[in-house]
DRENGU-62511 format. One line per 10 residues: number of its first residue (from 1); their letters; for each residue x, y, z of C-alpha. Coordinates in Angstrom, 3 decimals. Layout:
REM residues N
NUM> A> X/Y/Z | ...
//
This chain:
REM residues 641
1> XXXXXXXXXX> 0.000/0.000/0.000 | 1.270/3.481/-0.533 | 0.367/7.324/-0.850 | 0.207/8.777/-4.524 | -0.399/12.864/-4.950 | 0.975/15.432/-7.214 | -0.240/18.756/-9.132 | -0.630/20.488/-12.174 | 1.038/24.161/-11.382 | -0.198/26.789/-15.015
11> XXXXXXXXXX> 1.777/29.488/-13.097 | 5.014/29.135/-14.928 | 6.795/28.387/-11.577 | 10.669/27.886/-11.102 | 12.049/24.301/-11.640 | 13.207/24.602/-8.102 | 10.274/25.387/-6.620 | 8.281/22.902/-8.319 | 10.981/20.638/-6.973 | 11.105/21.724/-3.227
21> XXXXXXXXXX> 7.117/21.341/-3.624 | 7.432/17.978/-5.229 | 9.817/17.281/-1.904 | 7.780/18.277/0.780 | 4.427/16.563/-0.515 | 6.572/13.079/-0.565 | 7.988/14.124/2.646 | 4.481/14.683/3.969 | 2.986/10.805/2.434 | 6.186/9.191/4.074
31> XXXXXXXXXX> 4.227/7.350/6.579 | 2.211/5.624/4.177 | 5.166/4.543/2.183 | 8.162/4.121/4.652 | 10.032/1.683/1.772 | 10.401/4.009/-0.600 | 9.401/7.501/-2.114 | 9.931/9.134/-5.607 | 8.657/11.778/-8.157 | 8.420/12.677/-11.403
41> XXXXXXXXXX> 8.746/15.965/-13.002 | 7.298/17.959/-16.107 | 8.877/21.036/-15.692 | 7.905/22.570/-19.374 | 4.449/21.537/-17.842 | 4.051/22.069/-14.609 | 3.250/18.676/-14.021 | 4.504/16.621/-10.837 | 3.568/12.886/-9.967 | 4.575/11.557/-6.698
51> XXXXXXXXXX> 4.320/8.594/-4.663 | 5.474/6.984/-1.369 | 5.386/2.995/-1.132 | 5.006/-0.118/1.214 | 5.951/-2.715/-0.678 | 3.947/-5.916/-0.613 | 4.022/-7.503/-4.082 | 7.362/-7.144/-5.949 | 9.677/-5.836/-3.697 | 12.603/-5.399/-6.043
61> XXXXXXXXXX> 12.827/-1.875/-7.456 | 11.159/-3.116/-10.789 | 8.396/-2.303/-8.326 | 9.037/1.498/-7.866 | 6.868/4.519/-8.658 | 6.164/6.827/-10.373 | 6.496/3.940/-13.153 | 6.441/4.472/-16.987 | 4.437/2.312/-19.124 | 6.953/-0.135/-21.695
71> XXXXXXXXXX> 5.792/2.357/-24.339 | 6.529/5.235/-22.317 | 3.484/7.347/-23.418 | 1.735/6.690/-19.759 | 3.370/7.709/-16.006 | 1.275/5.950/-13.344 | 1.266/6.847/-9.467 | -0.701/3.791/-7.579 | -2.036/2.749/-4.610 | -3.589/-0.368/-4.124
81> XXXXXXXXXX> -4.056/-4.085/-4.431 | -5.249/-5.619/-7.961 | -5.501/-9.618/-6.288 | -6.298/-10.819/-9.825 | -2.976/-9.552/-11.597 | -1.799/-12.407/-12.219 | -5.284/-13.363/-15.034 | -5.262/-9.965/-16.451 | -1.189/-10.307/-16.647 | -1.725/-13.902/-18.504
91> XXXXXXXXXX> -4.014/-12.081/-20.734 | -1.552/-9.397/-21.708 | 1.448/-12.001/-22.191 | -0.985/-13.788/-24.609 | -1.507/-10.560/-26.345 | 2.103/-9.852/-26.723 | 3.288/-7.558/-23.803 | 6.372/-8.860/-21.732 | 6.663/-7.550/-18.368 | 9.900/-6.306/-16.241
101> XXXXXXXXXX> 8.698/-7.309/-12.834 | 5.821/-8.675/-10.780 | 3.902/-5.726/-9.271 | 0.198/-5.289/-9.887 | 1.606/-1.788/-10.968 | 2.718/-2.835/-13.878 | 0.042/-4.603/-15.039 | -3.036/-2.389/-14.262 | -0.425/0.590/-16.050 | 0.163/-1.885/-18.985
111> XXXXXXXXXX> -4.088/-3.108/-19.047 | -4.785/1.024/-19.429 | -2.648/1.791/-22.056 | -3.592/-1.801/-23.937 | -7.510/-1.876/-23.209 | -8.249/1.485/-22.223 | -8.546/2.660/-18.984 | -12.700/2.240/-18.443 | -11.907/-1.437/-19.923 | -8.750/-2.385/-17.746
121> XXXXXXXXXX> -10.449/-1.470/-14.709 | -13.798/-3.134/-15.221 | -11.851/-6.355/-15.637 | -10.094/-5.800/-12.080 | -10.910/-6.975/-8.667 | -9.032/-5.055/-5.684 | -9.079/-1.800/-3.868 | -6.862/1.150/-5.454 | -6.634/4.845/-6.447 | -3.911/5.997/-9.145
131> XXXXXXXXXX> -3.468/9.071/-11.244 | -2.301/8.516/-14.533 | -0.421/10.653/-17.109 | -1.219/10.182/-20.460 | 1.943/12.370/-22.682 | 0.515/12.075/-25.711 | -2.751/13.753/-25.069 | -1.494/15.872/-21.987 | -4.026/14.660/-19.652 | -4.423/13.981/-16.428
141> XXXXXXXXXX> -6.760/10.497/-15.456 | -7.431/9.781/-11.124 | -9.075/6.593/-10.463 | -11.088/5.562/-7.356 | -11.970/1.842/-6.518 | -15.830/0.453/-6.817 | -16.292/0.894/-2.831 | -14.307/3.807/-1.894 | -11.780/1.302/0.090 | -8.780/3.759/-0.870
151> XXXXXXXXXX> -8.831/7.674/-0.351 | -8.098/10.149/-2.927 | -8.614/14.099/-3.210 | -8.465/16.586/-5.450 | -9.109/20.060/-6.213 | -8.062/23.130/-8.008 | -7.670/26.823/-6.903 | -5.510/29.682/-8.368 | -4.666/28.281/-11.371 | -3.090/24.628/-9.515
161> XXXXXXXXXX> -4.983/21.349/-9.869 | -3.502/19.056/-6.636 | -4.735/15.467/-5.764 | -3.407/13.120/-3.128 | -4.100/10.251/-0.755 | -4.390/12.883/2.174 | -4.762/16.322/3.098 | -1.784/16.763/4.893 | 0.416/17.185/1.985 | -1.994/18.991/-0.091
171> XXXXXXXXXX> -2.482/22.205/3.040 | 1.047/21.984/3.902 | 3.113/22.288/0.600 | 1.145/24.481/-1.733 | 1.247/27.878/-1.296 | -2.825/28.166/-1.455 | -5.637/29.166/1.350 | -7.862/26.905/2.449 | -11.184/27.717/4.417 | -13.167/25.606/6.203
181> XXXXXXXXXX> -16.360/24.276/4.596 | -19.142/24.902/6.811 | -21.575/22.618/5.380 | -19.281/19.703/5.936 | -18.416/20.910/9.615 | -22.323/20.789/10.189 | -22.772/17.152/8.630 | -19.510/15.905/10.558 | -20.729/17.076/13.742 | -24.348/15.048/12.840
191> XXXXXXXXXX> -23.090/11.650/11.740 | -18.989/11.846/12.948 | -17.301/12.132/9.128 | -17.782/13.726/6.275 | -19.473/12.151/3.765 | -18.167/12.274/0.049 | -17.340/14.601/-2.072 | -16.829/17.039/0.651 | -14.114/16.910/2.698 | -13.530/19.810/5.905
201> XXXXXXXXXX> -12.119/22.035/3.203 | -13.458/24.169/0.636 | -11.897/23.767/-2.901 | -10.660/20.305/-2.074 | -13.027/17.056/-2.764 | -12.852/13.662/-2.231 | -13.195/11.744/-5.475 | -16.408/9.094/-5.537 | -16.208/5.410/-5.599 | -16.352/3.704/-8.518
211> XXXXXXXXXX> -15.557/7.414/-10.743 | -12.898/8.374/-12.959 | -11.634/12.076/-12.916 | -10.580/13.898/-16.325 | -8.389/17.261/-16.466 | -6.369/18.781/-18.924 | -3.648/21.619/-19.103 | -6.116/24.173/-19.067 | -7.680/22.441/-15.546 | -10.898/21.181/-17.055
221> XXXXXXXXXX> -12.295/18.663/-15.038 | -14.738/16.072/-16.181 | -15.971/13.108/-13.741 | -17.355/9.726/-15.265 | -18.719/6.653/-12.960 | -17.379/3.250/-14.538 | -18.984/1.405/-11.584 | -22.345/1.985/-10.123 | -23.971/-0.018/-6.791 | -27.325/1.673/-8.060
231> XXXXXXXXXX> -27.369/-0.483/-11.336 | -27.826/-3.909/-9.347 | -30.265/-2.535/-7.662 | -33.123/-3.756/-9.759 | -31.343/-6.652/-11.279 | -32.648/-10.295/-10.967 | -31.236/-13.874/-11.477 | -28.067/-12.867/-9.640 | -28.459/-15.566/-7.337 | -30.551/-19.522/-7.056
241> XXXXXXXXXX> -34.092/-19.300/-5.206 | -32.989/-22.556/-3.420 | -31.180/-21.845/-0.171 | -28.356/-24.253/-0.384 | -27.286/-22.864/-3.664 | -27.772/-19.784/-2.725 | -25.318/-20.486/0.645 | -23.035/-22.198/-1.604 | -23.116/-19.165/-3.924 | -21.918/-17.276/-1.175
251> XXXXXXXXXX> -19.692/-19.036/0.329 | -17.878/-19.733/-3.024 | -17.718/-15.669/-3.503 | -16.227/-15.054/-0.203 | -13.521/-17.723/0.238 | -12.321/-16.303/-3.426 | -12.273/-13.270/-2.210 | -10.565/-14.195/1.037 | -7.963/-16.050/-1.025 | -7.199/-13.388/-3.294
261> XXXXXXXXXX> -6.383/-11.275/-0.356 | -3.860/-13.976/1.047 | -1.798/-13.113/-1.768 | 1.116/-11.470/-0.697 | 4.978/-11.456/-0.758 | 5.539/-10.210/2.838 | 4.307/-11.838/6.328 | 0.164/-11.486/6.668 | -2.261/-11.953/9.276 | -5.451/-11.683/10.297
271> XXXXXXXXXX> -7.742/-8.712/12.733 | -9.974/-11.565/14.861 | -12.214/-9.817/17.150 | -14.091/-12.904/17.985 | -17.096/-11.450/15.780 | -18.858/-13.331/13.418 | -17.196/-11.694/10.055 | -13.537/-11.987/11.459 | -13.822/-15.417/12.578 | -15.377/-16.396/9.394
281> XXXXXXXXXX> -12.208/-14.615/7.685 | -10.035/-16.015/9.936 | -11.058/-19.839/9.513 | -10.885/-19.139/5.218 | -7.699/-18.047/6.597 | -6.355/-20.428/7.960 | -8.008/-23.903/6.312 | -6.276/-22.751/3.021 | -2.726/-21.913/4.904 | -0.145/-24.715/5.000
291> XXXXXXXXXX> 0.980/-22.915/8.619 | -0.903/-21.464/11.356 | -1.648/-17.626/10.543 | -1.344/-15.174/12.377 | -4.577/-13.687/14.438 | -4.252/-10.408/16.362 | -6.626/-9.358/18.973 | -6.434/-6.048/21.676 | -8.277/-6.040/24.832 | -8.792/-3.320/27.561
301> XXXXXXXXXX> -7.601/-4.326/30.979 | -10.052/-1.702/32.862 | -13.157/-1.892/31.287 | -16.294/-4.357/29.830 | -15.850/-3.366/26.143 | -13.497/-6.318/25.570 | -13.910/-9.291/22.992 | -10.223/-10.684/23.212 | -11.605/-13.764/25.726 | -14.085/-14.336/22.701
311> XXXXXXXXXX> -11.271/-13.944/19.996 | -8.783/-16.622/21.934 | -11.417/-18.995/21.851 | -12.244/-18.981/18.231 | -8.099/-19.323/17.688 | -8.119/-21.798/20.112 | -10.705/-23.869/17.760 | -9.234/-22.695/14.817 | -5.353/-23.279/15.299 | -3.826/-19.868/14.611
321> XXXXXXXXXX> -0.916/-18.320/16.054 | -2.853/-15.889/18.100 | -1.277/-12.373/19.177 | -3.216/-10.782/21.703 | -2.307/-7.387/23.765 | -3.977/-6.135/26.666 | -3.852/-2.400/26.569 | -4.649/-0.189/29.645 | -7.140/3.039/29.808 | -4.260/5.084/30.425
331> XXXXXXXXXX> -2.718/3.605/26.446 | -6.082/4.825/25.087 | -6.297/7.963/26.672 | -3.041/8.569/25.488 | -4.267/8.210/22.067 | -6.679/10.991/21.776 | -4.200/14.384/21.908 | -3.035/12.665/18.990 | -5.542/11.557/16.983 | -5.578/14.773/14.653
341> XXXXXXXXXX> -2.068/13.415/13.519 | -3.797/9.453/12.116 | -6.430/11.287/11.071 | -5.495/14.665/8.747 | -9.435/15.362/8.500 | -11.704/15.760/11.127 | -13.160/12.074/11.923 | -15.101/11.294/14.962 | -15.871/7.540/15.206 | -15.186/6.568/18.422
351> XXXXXXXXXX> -13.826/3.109/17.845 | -11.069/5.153/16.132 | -9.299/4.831/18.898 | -9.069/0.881/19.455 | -8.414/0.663/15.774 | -5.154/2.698/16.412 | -4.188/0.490/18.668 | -4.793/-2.876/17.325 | -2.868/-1.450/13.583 | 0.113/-0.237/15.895
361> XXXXXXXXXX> 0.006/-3.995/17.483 | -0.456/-5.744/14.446 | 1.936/-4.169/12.181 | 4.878/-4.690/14.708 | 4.695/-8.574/13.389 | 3.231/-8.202/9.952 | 2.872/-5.670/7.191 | -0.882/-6.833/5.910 | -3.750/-7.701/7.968 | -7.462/-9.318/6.666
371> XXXXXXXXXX> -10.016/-7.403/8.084 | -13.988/-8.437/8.233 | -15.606/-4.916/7.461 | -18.048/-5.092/5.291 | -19.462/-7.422/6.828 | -22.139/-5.956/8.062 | -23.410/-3.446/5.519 | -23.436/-6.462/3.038 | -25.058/-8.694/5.650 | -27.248/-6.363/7.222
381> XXXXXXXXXX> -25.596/-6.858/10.459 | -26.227/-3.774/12.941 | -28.183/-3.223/15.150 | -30.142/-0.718/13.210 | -31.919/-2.619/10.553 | -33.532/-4.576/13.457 | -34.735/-1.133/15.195 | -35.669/0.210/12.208 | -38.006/-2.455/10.579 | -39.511/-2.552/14.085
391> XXXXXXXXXX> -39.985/1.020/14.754 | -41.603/1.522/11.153 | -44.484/-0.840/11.868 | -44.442/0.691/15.920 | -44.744/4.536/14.184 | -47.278/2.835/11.064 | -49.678/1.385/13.575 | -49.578/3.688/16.781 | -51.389/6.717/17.259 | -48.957/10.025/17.355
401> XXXXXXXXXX> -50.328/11.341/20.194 | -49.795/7.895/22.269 | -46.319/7.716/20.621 | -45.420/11.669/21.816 | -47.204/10.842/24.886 | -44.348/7.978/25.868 | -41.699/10.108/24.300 | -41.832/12.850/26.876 | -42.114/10.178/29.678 | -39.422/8.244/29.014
411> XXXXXXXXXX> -37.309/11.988/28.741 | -38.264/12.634/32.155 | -36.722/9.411/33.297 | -33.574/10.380/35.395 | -30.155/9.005/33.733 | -29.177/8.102/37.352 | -32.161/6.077/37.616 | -31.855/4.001/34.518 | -27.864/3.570/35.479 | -29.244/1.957/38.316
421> XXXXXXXXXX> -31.541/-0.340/36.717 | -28.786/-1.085/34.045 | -26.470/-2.104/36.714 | -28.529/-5.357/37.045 | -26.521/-8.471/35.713 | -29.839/-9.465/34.077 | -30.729/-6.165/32.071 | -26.998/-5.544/31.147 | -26.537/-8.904/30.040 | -29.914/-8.374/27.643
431> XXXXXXXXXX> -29.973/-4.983/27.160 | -26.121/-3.631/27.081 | -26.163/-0.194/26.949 | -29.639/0.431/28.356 | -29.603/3.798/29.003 | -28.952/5.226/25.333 | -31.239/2.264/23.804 | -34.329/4.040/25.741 | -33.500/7.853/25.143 | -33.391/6.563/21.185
441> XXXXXXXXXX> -36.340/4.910/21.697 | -38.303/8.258/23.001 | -37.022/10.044/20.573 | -37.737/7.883/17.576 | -41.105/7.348/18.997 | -41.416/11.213/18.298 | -40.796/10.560/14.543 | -43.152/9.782/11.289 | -41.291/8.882/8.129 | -38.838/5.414/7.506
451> XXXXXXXXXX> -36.298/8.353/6.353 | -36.163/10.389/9.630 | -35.888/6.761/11.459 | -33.039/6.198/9.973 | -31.443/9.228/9.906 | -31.871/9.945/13.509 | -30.049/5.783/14.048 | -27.159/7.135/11.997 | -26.724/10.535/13.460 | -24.774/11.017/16.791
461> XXXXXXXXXX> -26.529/14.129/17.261 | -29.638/15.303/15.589 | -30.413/18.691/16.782 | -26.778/20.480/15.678 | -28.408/23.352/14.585 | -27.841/24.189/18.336 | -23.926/24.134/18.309 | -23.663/25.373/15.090 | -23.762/28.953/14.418 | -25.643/28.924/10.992
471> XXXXXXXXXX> -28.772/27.171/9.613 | -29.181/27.564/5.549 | -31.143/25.231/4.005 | -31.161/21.270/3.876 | -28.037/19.376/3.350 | -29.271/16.087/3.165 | -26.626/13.631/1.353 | -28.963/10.706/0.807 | -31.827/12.726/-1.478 | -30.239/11.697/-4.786
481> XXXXXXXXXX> -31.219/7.921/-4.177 | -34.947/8.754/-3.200 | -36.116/7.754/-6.591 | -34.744/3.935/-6.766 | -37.038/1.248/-6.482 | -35.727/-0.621/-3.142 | -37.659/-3.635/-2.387 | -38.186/-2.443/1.278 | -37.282/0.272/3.826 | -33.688/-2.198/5.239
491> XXXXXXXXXX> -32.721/-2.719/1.872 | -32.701/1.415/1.519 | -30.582/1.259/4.640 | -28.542/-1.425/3.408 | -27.860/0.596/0.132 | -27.050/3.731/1.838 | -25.078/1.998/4.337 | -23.094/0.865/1.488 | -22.678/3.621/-0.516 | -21.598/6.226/2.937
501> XXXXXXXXXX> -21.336/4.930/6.266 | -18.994/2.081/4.843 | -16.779/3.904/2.726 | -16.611/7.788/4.499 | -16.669/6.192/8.276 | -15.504/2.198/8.398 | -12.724/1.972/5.733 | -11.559/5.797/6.417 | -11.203/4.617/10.273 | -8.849/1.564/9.023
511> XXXXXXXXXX> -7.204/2.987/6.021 | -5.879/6.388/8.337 | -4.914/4.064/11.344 | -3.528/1.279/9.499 | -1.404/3.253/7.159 | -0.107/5.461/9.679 | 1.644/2.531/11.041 | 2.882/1.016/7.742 | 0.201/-1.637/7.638 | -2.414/-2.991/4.643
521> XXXXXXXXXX> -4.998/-3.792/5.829 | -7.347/-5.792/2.818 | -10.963/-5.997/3.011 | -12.534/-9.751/1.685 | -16.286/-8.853/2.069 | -15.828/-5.459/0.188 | -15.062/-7.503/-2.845 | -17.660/-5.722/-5.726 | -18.747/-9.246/-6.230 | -20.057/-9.622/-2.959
531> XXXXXXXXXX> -21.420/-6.037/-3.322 | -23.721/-6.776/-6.900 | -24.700/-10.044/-5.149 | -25.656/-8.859/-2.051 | -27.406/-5.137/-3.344 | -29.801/-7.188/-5.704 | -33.722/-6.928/-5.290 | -33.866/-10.031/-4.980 | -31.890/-11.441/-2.621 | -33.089/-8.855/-0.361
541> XXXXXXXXXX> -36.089/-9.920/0.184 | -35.021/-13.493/1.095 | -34.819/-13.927/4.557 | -31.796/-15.670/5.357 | -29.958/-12.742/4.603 | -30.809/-10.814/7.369 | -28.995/-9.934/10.526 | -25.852/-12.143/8.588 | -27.965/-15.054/8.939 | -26.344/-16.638/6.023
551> XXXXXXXXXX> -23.280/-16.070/7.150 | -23.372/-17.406/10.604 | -24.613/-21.039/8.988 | -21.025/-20.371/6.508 | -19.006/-19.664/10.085 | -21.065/-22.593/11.302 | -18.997/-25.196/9.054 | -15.728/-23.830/10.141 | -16.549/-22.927/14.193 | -18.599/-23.965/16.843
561> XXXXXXXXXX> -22.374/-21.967/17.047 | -21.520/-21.710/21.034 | -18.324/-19.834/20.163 | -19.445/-17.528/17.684 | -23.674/-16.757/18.889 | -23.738/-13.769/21.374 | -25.049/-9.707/20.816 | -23.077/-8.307/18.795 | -20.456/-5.734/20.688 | -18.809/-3.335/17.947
571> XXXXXXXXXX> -15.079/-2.327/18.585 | -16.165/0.402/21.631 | -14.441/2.342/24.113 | -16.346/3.722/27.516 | -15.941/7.535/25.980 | -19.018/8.535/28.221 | -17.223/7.583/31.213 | -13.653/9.003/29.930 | -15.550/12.020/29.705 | -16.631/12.414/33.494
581> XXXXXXXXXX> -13.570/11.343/34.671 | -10.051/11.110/32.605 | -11.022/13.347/29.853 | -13.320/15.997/31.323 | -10.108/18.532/32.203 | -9.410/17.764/28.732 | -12.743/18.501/27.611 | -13.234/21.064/29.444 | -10.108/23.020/28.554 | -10.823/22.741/24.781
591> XXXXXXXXXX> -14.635/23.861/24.829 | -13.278/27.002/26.925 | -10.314/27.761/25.069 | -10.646/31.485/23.746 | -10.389/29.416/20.157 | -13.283/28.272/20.436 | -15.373/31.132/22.584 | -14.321/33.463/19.406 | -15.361/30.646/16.957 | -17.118/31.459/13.699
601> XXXXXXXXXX> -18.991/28.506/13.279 | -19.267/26.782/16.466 | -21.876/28.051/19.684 | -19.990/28.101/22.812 | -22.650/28.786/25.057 | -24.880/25.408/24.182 | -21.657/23.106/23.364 | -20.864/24.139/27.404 | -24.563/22.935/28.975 | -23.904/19.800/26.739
611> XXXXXXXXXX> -20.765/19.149/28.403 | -21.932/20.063/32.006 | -24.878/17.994/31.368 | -23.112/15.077/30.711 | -20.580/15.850/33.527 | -23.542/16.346/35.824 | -25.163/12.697/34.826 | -28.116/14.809/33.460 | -28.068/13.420/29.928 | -24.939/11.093/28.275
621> XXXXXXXXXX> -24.518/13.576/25.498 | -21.162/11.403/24.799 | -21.700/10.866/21.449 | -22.558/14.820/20.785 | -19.677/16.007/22.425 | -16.876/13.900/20.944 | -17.052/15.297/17.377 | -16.975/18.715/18.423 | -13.991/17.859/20.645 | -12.391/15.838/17.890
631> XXXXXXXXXX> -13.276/18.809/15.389 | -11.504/21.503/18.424 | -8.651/19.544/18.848 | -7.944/19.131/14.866 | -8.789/22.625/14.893 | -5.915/23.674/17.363 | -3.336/21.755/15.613 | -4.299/22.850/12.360 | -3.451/26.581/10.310 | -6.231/26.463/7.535
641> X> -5.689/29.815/6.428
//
């Protein structure tokens, strides 16, 4: 894995400066390319191409970047995985074209110039972005993967076009002014990232899944999609009516996909949280290894949101070499000064901060890790969907004055009180996290449409207007799907999952922490197979598909049902806890720093009762405050203008 970026510069600058620029953006990518890093220059144009690499497939230097197609008409900078190389590579040998080295690099560079580059990608399975030079009609091509499982932004301002894997080099090494985009800083602080094409920034974007990106000398941009989830949609006959060739369907698809990922010419593992799409991973792992692979686990030593016991059992029954590491509050805590440093964007998922951990564990004993996310968005596997279908026939059937009526009631229920109650052994061990499960349930209660119930299960806070200091118009990302025929309200949820909440929170949250510590992490049930499959009509509306059904009876044939069939947990830390006791002077000092009393776009006065509410066990407004904190802290470390 590696970090590409470069620019296209129409001011007629120096040949050292666009050198000492060139410099300083590879300097800036280092981390996610420790092996090497390298860039090439068209001065007469303007034109630089950069790249940083962790090498994983070829790791001679017939493997280095920026590389030059045999022809020499195309420059390619690349980041990613292509795990069927080695077919497409056969079919270019057959059709003439001799090859240097091994790298994937090569080959997807050699596909584009033979095929096209619309063609050579459609015929790929992996997770990448590149930019690609073509010389001989001076333009520029960037290139985003089907899912969105690798970053890439662009943008163009004062007569510079710039695109790279981050922001970091982007802010820091061109001589431009960047502002803060409001409208993203409002939709962060709802649902904890920023969904595509925005990013914090004005004048920089994040490209879209599954989209090729056009410019020319004179910066004119043009966007096509090669790859759209919306197409499957509607499609039928991807998959057999009859169950067991439907399961065997499925389980063919993701054992492919798990050994295409296992491809690799350094030492791989395996993230096993114990879960069901980890283990299932994991033992497709390890039943097609001729040695025990390697399994890595974390675990907190002070608190309940631990799955590592789970994890070592499943290894146990499996056979791996199992790497576990019990880390301490105080390890965590020490995380968060410094997560504006993993993360170059304002990002506010919580579980950021185990995920740091575990890729700073992992990568100390391998350079790629199999993940399971994906999982479930594919699978329908959170919580939500279950809320959701149950809360649309609850708000269908129910009066709205009975359902307002038990709203307000259940507001007026002391936190304290409900702590109390969820202290029992028996409602904790039924109903974990009790307290926020019945504030979400009077306010959702409040609600009329399947659209507002799921944006409010998505949103971490759903009355910003009140911390924000501007309300113009309606932002909402999701309107541009209302018009597809989904077969029912969780298959909506499933698609939108799919299309934001997967790519802009999950695979951001692994791709920033992983490659911050020179680690790959590859993604089996984001394989675009799996995605057409699963997206269908059809197969929606089959039952065995929901709540990962199907794929516990898979995990079934490899594990144990006792080892695998508990609530699911999610990868959590105890933030609203942290922030009464080991973060509140750290809370507290950044929501009263004279930063952020003077602050443009944030209100002081109500982000202050949200914190002493919390403090004061009034409300657990956790999940409010952390983005704001996250989005303070970023906000201290950062010059954006």
């Amino acid at each position: 894995m590696c970090g590409i970026a470069g620019f296209i510069n129409t001011n007629n600058n120096s040949i050292n400066e666009i050198d000492t620029i060139s410099k300083g953006i590879v300097s800036s990518l280092r981390h996610r390319g420790p092996d090497s890093q390298g860039y090439w220059i068209d001065h007469k144009l303007g034109l630089s191409i950069c790249h940083t690499r962790l090498s994983i497939i070829d790791l001679n230097t017939t493997g280095a970047q920026p590389m030059h197609s045999k022809s020499g008409r195309f420059v390619i900078s690349y980041n990613g995985e292509i795990y069927n190389s080695d077919s497409i590579k056969k079919k270019l040998n057959d059709s003439g074209i001799i090859f240097k080295g091994t790298s994937d690099t090569e080959v997807i560079l050699e596909a584009c110039e033979y095929w096209g580059i619309k063609n050579a990608i459609n015929k790929t399975i992996g997770m990448f972005s590149f930019a690609l030079w073509d010389k001989k009609l001076c333009k520029l091509y960037l290139v985003r993967d089907r899912i969105g499982i690798k970053p890439l932004y662009y943008g163009k301002q004062n007569g510079i076009f710039y695109f790279s894997s981050e922001l970091k080099p982007i802010k820091d090494n061109l001589k431009l002014n960047f502002s803060i985009n409001k409208y993203a800083l409002k939709k962060f602080c709802e649902y904890s990232y920023i969904a595509t094409p925005d990013s914090i920034f004005n004048n920089i974007y994040k490209l879209e899944p599954g989209h090729i990106l056009e410019i020319d000398l004179k910066l004119n941009i043009s966007k096509k999609k090669y790859w759209n989830m919306k197409d499957y949609v509607g499609k039928k006959n991807l998959h057999s009516s009859n169950f067991s060739n439907l399961k065997s369907q499925i389980t063919s698809l993701i054992e492919d996909s798990v050994k295409k990922r296992m491809i690799s010419d350094v030492p791989i593992g395996c993230f096993l949280s114990g879960g069901i799409d980890s283990s299932l991973v994991a033992s497709i792992m390890q039943k097609n290894s001729n040695k025990k692979i390697n399994t890595f686990t974390i675990g907190f030593e002070e608190n309940n949101y631990n799955e590592a016991i789970q994890a070592k059992n499943i290894s146990k029954y499996l056979g791996t070499n199992h790497n576990e590491h019990y880390f301490s509050n105080k390890d965590a805590l020490e995380v968060i000064p410094n997560i504006y440093k993993f993360y170059d964007e304002p990002f506010a998922d919580s579980s950021q901060i185990p995920t740091v951990l575990l890729s700073s564990f992992t990568s100390s004993k391998v350079k790629v890790a199999l993940s399971g996310d994906g999982g479930d968005e594919f699978f329908r596997g959170y919580n939500r969907y279950y809320w959701a279908e149950n809360f649309s026939k609850i708000n269908k059937f129910s009066p709205e004055i009975i359902r307002s009526f038990l709203s307000k009631l259940i507001n007026r229920i002391p936190e304290n009180s409900i702590e109390y109650l969820a202290s029992t052994k028996v409602i904790s061990k039924k109903i974990p996290n009790l307290k926020n499960k019945l504030y979400k349930i009077a306010d959702i209660l409040s609600l009329k449409t399947n659209d507002e119930i799921y944006e409010y299960l998505i949103k971490n806070n759903n009355k910003v207007d009140s911390i924000i200091n501007f309300n113009e118009g309606d932002f909402n990302v999701f309107k541009k799907y209302e018009n597809i025929l989904f077969k029912n309200f969780n298959h909506k949820m499933q698609f939108l999952d799919a299309n934001y909440y997967l790519p802009d929170d999950i695979l951001t949250k692994v791709d920033r922490a992983s490659m911050a510590h020179g680690l790959e992490v590859r993604v089996p049930f984001t394989d675009h197979r799996i995605a057409q499959l699963m997206i269908s009509n059809s197969i929606t509306s089959t039952s065995i598909t929901k709540n990962k059904l199907i794929l516990k009876k898979i995990l079934n044939g490899y594990v144990p049902k006792k080892l695998f069939d508990r609530p699911k947990m999610g990868f959590g830390v105890p933030l609203s806890n942290w922030l009464r006791g080991s973060l509140k002077v750290w809370a507290q000092d950044l929501i009263n720093s004279s930063e952020v009393k003077g602050n443009e776009f944030l209100n002081y006065e109500n982000i202050n009762m949200l914190l002493n509410e919390h403090i004061e066990y009034k409300r657990d407004n956790s999940y409010k405050l952390w983005p704001i904190l996250v989005f303070i802290s970023w906000l201290n470390n950062n010059s954006y203008a």
